[in-house]
C-alpha positions as a Markdown table, in Angstrom:
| # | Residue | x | y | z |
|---|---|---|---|---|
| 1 | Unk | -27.0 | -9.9 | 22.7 |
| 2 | Unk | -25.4 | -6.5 | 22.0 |
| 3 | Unk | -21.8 | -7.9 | 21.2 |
| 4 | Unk | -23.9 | -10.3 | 18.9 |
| 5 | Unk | -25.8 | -7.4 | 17.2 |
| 6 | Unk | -22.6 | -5.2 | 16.8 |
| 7 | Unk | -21.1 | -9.0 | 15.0 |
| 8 | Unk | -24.2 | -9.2 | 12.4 |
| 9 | Unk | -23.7 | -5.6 | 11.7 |
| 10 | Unk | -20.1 | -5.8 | 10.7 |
| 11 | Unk | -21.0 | -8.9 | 9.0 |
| 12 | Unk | -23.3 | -7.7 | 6.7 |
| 13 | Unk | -21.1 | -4.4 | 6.4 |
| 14 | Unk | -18.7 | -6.8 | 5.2 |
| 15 | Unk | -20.8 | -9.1 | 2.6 |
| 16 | Unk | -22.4 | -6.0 | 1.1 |
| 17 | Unk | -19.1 | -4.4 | 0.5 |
| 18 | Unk | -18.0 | -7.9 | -1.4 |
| 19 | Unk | -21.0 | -7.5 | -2.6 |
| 20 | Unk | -20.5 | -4.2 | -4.4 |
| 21 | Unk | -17.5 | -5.0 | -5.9 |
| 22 | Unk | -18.6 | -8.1 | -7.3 |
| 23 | Unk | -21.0 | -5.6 | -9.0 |
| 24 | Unk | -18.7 | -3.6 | -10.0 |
| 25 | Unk | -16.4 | -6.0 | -11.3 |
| 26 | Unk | -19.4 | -7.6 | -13.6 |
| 27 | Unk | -20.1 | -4.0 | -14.6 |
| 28 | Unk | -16.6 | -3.0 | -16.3 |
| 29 | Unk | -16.6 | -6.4 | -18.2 |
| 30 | Unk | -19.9 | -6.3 | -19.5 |
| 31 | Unk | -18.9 | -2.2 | -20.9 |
| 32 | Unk | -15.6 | -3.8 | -22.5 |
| 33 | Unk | -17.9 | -6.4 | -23.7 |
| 34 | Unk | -19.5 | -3.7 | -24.9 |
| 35 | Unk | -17.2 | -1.2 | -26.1 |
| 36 | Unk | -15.8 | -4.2 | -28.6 |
């Protein structure tokens, strides 16, 4: 159970930092959107 908690951790670690730059991504192309 602990190696499988330690797993989900890292997982979720992982899909929130794809995640964030998802968000970021959308975020600089909705300001050039937005700068033009």
């Amino acid at each position: 159970t602990t190696f499988l908690k330690s797993y989900d951790i890292n997982g979720i670690k992982k899909t929130a930092n794809n995640f964030v730059k998802l968000f970021i991504e959308i975020i600089k192309k909705v300001r050039e959107k937005n700068v033009m």
